[in-house]
Backbone bond lengths (Angstrom), bond angles and torsions (degrees), N, CA, C in turn:
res aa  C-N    CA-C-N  psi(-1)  N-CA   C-N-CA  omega(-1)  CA-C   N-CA-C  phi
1 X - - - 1.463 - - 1.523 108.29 -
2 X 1.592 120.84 126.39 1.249 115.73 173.35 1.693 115.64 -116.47
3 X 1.516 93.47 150.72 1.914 110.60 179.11 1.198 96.45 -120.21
4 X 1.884 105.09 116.37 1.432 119.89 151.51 1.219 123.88 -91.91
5 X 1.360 129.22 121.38 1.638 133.89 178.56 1.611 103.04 -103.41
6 X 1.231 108.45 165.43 1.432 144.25 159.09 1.387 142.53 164.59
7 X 1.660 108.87 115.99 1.242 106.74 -158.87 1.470 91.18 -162.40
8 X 1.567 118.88 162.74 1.270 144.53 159.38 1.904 97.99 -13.88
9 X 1.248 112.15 132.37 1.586 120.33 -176.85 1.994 89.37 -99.01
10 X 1.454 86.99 136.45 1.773 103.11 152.70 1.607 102.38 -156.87
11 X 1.353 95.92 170.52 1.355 116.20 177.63 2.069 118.00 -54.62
12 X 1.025 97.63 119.99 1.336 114.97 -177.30 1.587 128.03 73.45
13 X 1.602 109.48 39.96 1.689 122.33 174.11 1.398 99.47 -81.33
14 X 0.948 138.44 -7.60 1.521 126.48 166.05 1.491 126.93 -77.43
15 X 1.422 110.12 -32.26 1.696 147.53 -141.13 1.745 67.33 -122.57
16 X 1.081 175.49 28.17 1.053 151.09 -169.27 1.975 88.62 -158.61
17 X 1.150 119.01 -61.75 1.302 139.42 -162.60 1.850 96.38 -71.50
18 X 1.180 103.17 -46.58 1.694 104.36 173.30 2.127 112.23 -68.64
19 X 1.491 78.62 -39.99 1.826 66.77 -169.67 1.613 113.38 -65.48
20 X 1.405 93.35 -19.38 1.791 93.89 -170.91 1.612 101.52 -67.36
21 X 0.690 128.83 -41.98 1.666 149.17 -173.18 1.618 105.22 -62.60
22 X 1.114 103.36 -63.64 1.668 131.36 162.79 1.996 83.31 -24.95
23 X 1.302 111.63 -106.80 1.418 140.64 174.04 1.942 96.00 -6.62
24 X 1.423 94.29 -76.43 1.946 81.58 -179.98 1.728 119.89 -74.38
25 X 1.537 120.02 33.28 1.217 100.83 -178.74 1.694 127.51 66.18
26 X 1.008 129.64 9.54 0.941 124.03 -177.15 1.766 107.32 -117.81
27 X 2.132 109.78 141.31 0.950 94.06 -149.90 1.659 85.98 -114.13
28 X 1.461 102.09 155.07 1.795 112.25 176.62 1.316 117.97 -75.89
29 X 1.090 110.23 123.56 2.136 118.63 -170.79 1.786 96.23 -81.97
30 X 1.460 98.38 -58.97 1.230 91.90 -175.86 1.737 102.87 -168.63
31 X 1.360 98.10 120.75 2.085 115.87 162.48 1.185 125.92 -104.64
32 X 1.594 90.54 143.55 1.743 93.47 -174.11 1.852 88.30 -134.37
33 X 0.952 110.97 159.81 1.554 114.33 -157.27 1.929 88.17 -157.90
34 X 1.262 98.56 150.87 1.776 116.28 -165.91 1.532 96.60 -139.78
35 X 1.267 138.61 158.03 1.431 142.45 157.38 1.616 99.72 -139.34
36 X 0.848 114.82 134.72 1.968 121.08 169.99 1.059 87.09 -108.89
37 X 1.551 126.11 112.67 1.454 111.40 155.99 1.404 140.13 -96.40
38 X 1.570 105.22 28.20 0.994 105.95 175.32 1.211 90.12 -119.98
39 X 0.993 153.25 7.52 1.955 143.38 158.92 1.421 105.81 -89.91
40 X 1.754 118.20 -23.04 1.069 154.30 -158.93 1.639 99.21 35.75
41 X 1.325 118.69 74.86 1.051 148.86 -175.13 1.850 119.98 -119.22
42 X 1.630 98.75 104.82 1.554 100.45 178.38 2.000 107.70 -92.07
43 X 1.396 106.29 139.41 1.612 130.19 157.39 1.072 116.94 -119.40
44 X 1.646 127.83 143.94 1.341 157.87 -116.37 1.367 107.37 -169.78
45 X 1.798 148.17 96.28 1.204 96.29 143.27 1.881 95.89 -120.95
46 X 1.244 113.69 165.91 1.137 108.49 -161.17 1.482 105.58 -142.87
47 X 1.005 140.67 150.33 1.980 148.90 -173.54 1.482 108.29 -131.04
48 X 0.947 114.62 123.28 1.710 114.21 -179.49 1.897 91.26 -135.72
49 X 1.398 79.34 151.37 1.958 77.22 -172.30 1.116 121.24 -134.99
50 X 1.509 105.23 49.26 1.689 126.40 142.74 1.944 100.78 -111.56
51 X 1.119 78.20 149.45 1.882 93.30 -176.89 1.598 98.59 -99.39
52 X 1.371 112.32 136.48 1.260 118.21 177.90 1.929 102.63 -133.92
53 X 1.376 104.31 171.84 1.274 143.02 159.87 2.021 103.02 -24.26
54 X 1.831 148.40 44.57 0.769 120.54 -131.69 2.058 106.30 -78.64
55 X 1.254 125.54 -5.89 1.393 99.60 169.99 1.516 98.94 -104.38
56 X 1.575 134.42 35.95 1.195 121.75 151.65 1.838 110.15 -71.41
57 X 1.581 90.84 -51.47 1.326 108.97 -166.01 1.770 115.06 -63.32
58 X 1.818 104.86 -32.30 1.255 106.03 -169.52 1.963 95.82 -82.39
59 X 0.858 111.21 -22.33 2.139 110.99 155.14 1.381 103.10 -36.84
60 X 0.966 99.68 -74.28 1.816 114.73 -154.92 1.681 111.21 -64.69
61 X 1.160 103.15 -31.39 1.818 120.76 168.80 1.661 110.64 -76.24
62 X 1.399 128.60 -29.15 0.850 117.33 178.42 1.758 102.58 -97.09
63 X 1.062 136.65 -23.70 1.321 122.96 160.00 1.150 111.79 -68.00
64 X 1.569 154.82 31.56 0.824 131.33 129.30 1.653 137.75 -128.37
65 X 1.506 79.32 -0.31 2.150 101.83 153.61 1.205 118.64 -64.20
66 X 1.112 105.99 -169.00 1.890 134.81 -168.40 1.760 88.83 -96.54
67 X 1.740 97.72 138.57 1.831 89.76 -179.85 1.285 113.53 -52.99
68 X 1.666 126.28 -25.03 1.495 115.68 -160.84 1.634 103.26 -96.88
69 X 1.191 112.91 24.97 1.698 119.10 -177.28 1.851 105.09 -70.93
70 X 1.241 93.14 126.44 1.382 113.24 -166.97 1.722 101.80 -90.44
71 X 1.047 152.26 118.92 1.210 141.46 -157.20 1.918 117.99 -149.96
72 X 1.012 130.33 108.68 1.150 157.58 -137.41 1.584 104.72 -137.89
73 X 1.205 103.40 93.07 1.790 105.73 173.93 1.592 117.75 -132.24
74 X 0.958 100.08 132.46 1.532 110.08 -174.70 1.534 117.04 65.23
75 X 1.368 118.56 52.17 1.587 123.93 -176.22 1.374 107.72 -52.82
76 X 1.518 133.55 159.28 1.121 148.26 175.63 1.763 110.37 -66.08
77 X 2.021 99.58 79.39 1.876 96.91 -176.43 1.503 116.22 -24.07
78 X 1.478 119.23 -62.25 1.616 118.41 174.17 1.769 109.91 -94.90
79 X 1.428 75.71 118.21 1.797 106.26 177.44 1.872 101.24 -77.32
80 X 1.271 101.97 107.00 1.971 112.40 157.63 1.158 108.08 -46.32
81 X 1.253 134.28 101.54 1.856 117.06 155.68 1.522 107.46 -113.78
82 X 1.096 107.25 165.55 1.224 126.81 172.64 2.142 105.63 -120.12
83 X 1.508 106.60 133.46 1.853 100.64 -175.05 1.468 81.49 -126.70
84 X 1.613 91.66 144.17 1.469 133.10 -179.72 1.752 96.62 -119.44
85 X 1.978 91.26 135.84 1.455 91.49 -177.41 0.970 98.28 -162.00
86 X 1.362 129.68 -161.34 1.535 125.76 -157.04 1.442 122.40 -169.28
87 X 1.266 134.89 -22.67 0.954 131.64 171.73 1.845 108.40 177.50
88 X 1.348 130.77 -52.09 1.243 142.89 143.36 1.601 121.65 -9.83
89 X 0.486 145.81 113.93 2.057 157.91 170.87 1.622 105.12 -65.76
90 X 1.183 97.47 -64.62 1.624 98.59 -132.10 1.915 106.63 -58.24
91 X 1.528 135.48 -40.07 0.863 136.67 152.46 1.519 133.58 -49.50
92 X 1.296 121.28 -40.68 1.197 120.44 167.90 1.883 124.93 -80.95
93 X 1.873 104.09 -4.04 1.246 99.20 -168.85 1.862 93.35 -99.42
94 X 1.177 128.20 -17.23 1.746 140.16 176.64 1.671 100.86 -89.91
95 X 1.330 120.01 -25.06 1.928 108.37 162.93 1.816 90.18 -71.50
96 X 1.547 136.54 -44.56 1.716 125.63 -148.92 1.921 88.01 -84.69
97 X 1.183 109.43 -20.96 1.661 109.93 179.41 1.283 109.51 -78.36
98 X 1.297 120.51 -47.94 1.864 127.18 -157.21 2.096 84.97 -70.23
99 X 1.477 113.79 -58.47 1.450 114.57 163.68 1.702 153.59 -29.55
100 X 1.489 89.35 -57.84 1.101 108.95 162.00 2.021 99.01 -67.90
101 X 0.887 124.45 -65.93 1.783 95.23 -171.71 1.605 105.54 -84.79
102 X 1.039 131.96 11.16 1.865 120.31 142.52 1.741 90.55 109.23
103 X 1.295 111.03 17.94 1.637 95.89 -178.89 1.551 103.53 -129.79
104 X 1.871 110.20 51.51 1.260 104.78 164.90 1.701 111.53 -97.34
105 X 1.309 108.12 -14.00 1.628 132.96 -143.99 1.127 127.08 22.10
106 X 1.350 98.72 52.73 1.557 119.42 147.35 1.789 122.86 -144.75
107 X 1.115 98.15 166.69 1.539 80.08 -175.15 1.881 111.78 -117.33
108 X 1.583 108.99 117.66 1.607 107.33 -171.86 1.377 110.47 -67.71
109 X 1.596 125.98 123.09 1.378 142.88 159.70 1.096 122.19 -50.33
110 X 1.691 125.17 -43.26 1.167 136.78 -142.85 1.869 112.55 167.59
111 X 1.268 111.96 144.24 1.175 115.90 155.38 1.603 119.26 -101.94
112 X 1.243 114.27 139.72 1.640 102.25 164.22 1.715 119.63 -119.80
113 X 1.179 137.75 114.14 1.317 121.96 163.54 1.830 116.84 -105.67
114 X 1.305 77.77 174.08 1.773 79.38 170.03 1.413 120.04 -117.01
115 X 1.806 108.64 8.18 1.728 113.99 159.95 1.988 96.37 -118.99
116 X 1.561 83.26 168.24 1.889 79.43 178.23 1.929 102.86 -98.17
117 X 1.089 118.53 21.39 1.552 121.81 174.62 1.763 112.08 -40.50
118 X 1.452 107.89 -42.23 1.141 104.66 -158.66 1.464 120.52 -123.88
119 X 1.641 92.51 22.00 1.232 120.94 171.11 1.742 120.27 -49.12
120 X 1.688 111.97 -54.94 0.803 107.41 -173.35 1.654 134.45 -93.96
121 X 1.513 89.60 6.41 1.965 100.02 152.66 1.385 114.17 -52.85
122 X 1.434 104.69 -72.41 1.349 128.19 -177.57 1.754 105.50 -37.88
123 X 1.015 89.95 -46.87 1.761 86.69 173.35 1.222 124.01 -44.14
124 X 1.427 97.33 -52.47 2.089 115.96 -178.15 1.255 92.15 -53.94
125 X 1.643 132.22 -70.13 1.501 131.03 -170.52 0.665 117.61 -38.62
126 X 1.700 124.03 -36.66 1.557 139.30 -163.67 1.786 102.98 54.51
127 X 1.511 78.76 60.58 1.855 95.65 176.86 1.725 102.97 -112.62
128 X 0.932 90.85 128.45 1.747 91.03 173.92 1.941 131.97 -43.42
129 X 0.643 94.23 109.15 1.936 90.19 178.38 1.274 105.09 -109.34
130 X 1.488 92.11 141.32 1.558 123.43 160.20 1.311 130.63 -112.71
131 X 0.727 128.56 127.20 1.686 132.54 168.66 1.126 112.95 -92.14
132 X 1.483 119.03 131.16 1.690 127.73 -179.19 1.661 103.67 -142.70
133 X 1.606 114.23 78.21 1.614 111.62 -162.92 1.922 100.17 -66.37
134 X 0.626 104.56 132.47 1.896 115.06 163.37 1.459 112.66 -71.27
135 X 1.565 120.15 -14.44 1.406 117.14 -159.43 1.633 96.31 -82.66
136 X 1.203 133.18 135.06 0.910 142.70 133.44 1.963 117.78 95.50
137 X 1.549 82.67 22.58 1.982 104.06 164.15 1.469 99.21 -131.03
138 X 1.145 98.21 177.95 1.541 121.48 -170.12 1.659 85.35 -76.35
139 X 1.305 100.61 -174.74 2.107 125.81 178.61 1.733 85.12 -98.20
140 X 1.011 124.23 -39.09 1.546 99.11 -176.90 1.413 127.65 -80.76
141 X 1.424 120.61 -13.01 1.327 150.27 -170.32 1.628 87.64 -86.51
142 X 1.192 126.43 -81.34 1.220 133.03 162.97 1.862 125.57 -0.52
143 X 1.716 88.58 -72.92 1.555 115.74 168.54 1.886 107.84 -37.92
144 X 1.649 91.91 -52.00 1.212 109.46 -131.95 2.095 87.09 -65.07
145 X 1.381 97.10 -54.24 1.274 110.87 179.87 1.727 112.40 -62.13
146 X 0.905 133.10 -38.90 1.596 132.94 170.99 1.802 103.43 -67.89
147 X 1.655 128.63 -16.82 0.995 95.60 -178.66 2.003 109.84 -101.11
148 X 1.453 87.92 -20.31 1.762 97.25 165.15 1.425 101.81 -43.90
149 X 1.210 130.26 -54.01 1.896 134.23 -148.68 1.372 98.82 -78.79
150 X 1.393 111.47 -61.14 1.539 112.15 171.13 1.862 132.10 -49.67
151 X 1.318 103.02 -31.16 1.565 121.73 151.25 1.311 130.47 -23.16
152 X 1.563 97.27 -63.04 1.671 124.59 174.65 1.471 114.28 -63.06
153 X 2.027 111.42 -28.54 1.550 96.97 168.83 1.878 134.50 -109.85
154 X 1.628 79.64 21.61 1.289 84.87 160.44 1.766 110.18 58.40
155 X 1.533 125.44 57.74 1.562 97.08 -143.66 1.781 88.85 -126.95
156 X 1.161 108.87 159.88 1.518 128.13 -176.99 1.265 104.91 -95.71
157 X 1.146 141.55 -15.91 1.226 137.29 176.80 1.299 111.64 -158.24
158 X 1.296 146.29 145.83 1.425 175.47 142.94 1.752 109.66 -60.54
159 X 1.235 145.57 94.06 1.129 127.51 175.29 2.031 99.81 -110.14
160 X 1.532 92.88 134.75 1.868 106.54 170.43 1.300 96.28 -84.47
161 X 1.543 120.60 125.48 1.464 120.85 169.40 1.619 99.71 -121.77
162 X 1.507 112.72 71.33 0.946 103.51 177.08 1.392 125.82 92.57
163 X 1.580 126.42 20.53 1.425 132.91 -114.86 1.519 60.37 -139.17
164 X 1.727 111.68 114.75 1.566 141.04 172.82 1.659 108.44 -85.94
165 X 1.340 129.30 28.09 1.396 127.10 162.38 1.789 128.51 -107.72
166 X 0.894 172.82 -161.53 1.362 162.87 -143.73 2.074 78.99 175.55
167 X 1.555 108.17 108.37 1.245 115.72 173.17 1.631 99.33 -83.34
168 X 1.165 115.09 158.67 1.457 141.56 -147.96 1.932 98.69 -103.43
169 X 1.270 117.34 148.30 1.893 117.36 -168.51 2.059 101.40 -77.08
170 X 1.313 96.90 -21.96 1.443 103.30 172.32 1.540 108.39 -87.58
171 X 0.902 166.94 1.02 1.626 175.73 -19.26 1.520 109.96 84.84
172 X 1.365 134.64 -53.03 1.125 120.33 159.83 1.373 135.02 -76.95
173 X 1.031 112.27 -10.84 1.822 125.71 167.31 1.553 118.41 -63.63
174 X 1.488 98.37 -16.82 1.436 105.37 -177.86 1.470 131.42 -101.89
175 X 1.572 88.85 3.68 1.455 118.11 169.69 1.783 119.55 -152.06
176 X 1.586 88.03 63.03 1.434 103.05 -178.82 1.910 123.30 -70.45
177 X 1.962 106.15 115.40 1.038 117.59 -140.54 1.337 138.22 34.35
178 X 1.454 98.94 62.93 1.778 103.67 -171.76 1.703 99.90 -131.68
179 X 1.140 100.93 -11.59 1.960 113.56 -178.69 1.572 102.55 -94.33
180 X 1.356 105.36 113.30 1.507 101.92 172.66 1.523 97.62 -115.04
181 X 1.557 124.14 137.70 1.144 152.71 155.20 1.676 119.85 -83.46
182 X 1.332 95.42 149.62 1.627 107.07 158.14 1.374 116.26 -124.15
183 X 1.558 116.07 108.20 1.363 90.82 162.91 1.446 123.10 -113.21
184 X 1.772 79.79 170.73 2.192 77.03 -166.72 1.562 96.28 -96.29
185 X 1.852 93.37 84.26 1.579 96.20 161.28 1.371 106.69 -156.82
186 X 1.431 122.26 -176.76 1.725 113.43 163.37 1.637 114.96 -110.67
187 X 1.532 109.51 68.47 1.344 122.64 -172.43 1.275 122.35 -15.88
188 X 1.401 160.60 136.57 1.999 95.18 -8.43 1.489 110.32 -99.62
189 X 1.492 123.84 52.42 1.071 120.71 172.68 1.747 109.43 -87.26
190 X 1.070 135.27 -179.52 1.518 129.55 158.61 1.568 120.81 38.70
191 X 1.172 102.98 40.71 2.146 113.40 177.11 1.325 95.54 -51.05
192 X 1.503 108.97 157.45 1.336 120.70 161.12 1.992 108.15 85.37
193 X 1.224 99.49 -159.69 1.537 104.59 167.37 1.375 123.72 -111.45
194 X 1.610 96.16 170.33 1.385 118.94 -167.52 1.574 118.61 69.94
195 X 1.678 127.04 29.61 1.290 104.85 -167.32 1.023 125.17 -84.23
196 X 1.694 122.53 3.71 1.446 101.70 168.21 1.514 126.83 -89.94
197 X 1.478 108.79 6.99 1.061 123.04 154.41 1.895 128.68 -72.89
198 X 1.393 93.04 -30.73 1.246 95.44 162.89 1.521 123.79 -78.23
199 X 1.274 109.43 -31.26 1.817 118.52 -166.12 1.974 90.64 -68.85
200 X 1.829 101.37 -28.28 1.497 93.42 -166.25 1.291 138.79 -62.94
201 X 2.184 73.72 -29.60 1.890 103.18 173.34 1.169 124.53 -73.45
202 X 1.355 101.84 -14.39 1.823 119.39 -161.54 1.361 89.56 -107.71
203 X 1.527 144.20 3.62 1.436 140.87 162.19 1.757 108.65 73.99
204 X 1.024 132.37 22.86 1.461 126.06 -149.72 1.395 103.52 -84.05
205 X 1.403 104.09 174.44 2.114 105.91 -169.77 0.920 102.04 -102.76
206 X 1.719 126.50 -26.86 1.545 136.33 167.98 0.773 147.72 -125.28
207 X 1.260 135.80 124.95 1.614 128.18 -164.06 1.876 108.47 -130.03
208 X 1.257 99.51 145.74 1.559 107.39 -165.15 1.423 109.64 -154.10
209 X 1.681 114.02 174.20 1.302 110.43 171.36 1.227 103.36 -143.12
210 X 1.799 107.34 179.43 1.513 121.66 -148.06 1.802 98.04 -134.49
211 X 1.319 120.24 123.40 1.501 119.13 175.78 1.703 89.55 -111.13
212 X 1.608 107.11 133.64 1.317 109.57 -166.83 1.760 97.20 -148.73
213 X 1.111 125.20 175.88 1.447 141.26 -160.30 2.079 85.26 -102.38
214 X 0.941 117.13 145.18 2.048 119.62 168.86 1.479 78.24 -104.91
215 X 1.738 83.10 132.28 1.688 119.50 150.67 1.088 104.97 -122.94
216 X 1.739 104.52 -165.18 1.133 102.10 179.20 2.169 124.37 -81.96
217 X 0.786 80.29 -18.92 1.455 95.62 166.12 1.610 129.80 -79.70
218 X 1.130 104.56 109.58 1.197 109.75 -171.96 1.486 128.24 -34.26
219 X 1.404 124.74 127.90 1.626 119.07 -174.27 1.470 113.03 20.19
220 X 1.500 104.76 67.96 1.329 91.29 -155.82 2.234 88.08 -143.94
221 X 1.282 100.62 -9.91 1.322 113.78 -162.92 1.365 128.27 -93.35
222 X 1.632 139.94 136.64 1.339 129.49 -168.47 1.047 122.80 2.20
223 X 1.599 119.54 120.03 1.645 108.23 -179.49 1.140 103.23 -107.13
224 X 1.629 122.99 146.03 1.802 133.06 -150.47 1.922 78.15 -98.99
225 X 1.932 94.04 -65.61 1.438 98.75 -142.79 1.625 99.54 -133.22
226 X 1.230 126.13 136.04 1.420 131.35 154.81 1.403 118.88 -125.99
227 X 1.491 100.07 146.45 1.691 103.66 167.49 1.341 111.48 -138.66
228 X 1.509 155.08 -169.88 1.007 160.68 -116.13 1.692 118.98 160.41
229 X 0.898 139.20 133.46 1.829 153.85 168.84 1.610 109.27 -101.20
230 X 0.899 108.23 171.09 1.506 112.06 161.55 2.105 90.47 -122.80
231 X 1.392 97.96 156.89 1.501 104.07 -167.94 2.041 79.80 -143.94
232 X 1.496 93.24 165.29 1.536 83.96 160.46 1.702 104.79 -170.03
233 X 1.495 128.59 -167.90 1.205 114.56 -169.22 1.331 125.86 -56.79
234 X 1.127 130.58 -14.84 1.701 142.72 -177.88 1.633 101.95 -60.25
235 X 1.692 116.74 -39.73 1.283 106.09 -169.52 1.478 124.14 -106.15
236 X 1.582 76.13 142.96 1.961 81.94 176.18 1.258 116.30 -73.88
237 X 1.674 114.07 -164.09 0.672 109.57 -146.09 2.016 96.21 -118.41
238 X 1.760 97.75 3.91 1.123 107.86 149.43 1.960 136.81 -82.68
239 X 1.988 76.83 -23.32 1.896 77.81 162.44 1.107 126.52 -96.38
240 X 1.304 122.53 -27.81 1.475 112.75 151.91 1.899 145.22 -52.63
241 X 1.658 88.32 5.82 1.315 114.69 -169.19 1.735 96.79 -94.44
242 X 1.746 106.09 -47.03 1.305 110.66 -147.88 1.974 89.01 -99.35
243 X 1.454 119.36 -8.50 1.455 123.57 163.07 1.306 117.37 -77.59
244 X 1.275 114.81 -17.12 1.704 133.32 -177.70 1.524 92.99 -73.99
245 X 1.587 107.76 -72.76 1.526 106.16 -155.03 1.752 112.30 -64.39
246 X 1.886 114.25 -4.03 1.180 93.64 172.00 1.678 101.18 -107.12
247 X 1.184 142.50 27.39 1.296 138.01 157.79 1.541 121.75 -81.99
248 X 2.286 94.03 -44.52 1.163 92.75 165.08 1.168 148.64 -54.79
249 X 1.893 115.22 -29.09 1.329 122.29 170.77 1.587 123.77 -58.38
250 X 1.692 95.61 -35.44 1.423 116.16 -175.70 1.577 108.00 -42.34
251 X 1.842 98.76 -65.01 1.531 117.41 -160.70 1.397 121.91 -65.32
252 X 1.623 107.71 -29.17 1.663 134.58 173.68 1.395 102.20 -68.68
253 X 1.378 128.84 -39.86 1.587 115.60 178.65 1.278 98.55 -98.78
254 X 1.652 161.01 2.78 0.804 119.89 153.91 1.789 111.45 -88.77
255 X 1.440 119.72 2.85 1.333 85.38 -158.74 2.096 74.31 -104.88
256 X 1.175 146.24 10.74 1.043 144.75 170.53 1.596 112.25 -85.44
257 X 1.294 128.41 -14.27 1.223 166.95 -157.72 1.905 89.00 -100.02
258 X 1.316 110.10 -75.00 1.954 122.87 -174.27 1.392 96.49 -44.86
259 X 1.646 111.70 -54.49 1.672 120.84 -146.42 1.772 91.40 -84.87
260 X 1.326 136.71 -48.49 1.139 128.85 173.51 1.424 125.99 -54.51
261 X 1.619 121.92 -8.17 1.411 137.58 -175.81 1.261 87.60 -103.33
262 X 1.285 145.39 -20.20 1.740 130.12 -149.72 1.199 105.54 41.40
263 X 1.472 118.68 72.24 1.522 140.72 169.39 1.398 122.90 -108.54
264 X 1.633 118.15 -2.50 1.108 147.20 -161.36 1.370 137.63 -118.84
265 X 1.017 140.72 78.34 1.593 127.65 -154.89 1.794 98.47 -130.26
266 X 1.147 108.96 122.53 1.414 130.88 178.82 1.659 104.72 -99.98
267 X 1.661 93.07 142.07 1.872 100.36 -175.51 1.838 64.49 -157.73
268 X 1.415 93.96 150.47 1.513 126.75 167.50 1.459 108.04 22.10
269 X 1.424 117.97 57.97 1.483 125.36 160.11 1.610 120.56 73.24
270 X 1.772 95.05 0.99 1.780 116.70 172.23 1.454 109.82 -105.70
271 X 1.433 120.72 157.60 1.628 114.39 -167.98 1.935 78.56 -122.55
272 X 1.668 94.26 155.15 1.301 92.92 158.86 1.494 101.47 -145.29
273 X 1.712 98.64 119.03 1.793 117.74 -162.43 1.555 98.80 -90.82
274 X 1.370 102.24 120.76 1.398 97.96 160.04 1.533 122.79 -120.78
């Protein structure tokens, strides 16, 4: 069973958070505790392994936090997502693998794209596909219909596997930090597209990517997970393409991996991974 905290830091939330626990018998597996002291901001997440009552307990935790204590107990172990994608494989076919044998810890609803490329993976999984073409409606028409479909699954998380559209400030508001992205970059270097074409022009020694929360700001939002390669003059700008797409898979399952543990807690557009 896990307890996520966050709230205003003072003297003795640890000594306070243990004794309550202490009091119902229940014993701590394992805490990890964060302070920003310059937001002066305390994080918590904590596992105790007797299962209890969880809005008895989240009562008793909030009488003795900070009023703005953010509190999260007993999250849903398997996270519902639904992945949006587009034409690309390699990320969305290691989420239908990590799934299909039960060690994504979450469980996939559905795929959605807006080409049929990757239709016929999903088939093998015998994962559901959708088609939602973009060609020839408006972006809100678009929206409008991808958010009806997604409706029906009821879903805890949104994952971009590669999903070639720029979602809309009315569309992501409606799933605030629930859209996780990958991009194929080493944030905030190379925004936008094509960057390993840019990193190629720009000669660079490393190239990497960034799994981050969508706001409204472009690639611009909580970052979960980054990693990095070394690249060097030998490669083009086709191998730095095909070194990309295996970092990207890398960085998308581990930082989908953090967020499915509730390993993750975002305050002011910063993540703090534990």
């Amino acid at each position: 069973m896990v307890i996520v905290i966050q709230c205003l830091d003072k003297v003795g939330l640890v000594a306070s958070i243990a004794g309550l626990l202490q009091e119902q018998n229940l014993n701590i597996v394992s805490m990890r505790e964060h302070v920003d002291s310059i937001q002066n901001r305390f994080f918590t997440r904590i596992e105790i392994s007797i299962p209890v009552d969880a809005q008895i307990l989240e009562s008793q935790l909030k009488s003795i936090l900070p009023d703005d204590a953010q509190i999260i107990v007993n999250p849903n172990p398997l996270k519902r997502i639904v992945v949006l994608a587009t034409k690309e494989y390699h990320c969305l076919s290691d989420i239908l693998i990590r799934n299909h044998f039960n060690t994504l810890g979450a469980e996939v609803l559905a795929v959605i794209a807006n080409h049929t490329n990757l239709a016929d993976i999903c088939n093998r999984f015998e994962m559901p596909f959708h088609l939602i073409s973009h060609e020839g409606i408006t972006k809100e028409a678009f929206e409008s219909e991808l958010y009806t479909l997604l409706q029906k699954y009821q879903v805890d998380y949104i994952v971009l596997a590669k999903f070639m559209r720029i979602l809309s400030p009315n569309f992501v508001e409606k799933y605030p930090l629930k859209i996780i992205n990958i991009h194929h970059s080493f944030l905030p270097a190379f925004v936008g597209a094509n960057p390993y074409r840019q990193a190629y022009e720009r000669g660079v020694k490393l190239i990497g990517a960034t799994a981050h929360f969508v706001t409204n700001q472009l690639d611009e939002g909580p970052i979960i997970a980054q990693q990095i390669i070394p690249v060097n003059h030998s490669f083009t700008s086709k191998d730095m393409v095909k070194a990309g797409m295996e970092i990207e898979t890398s960085v998308l399952a581990n930082a989908l991996q953090l967020v499915f543990d509730d390993k993750v807690l975002v305050y002011q557009n910063k993540t703090v991974v534990f």
